[in-house]
C-alpha positions in Angstrom: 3.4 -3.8 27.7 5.2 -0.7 28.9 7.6 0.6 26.6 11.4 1.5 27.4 12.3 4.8 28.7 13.2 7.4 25.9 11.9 4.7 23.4 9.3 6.6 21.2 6.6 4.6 19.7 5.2 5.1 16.1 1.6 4.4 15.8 0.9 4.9 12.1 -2.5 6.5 11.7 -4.8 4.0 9.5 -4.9 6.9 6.7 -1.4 7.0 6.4 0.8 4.7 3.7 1.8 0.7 5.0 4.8 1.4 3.3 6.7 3.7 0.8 9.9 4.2 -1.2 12.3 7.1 -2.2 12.4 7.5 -5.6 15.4 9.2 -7.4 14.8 11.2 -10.5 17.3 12.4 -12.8 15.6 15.6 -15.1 16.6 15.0 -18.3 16.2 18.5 -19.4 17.5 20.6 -16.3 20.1 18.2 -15.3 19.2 17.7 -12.0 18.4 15.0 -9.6 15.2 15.2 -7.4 13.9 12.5 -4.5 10.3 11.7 -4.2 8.6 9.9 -1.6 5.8 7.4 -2.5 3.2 5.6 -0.6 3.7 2.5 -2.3 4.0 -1.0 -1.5 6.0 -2.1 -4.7 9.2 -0.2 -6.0 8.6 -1.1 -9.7 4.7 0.6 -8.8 6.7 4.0 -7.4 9.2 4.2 -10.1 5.8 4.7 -12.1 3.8 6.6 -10.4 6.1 9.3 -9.5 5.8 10.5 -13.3 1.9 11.6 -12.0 4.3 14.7 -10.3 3.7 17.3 -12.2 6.7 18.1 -14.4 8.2 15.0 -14.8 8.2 13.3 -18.3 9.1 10.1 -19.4 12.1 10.5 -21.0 13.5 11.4 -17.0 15.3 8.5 -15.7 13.8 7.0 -12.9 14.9 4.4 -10.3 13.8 3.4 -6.6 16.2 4.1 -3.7 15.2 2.7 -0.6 12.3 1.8 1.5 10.6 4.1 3.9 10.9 4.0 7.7 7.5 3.6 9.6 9.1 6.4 11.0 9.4 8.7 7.9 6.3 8.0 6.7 4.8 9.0 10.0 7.1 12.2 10.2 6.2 13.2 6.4 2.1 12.3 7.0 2.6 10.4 3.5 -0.8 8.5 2.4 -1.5 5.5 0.0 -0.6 6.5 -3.4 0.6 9.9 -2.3 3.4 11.4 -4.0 5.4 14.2 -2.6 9.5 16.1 -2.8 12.0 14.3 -0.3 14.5 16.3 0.4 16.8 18.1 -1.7 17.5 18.3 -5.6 21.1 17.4 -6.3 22.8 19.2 -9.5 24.6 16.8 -11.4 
C-alpha cells in the first residue's frame, strides 16, 4: 500500500509508549501549573505516576488533560511508564 503524497507515516518504534496522556499539575507551593507527559495507557494511572517527578508532592493538584497523538509520542521518544515536562509552566 503506497501512501499519499506529503502524507508522513508514523511507525512507532516497539520501545516507545502504546499510548500516553498530558497531565496538568498545579504546584501548590510555587503557584504554578506544569504539563507532563506520560507513557501510560490509563489516565487515572498517569495522574499517579507523575508524582514519581521529582518535586512534586501530594498535596499538588493533579488532573489528566488529553490523550497523546501517535504522533507526539513519536516526536517526544516517550517510553512505557516514562515521565517527562510537556511544554511550558503556566503561572497562575
Amino acid at each position: 500500500m503506497k501512501n499519499a503524497p506529503g502524507m508522513r507515516v508514523i511507525d512507532p518504534a516497539p520501545e516507545f509508549a502504546a499510548s500516553g496522556w498530558v497531565v496538568g499539575v498545579d504546584l501548590a507551593e510555587l503557584g504554578d501549573r506544569r504539563f507532563f507527559a506520560v507513557g501510560l495507557v490509563e489516565a487515572h494511572e498517569a495522574v499517579e505516576a507523575v508524582l514519581l517527578y521529582p518535586g512534586l508532592a501530594r498535596e499538588d493538584s493533579r488532573f489528566a488533560v488529553r490523550l497523546l497523538s501517535p504522533e507526539e509520542i513519536s516526536e517526544l521518544e516517550l517510553r512505557a511508564q516514562a515521565i517527562r515536562p510537556y511544554g511550558d509552566a503556566l503561572k497562575r
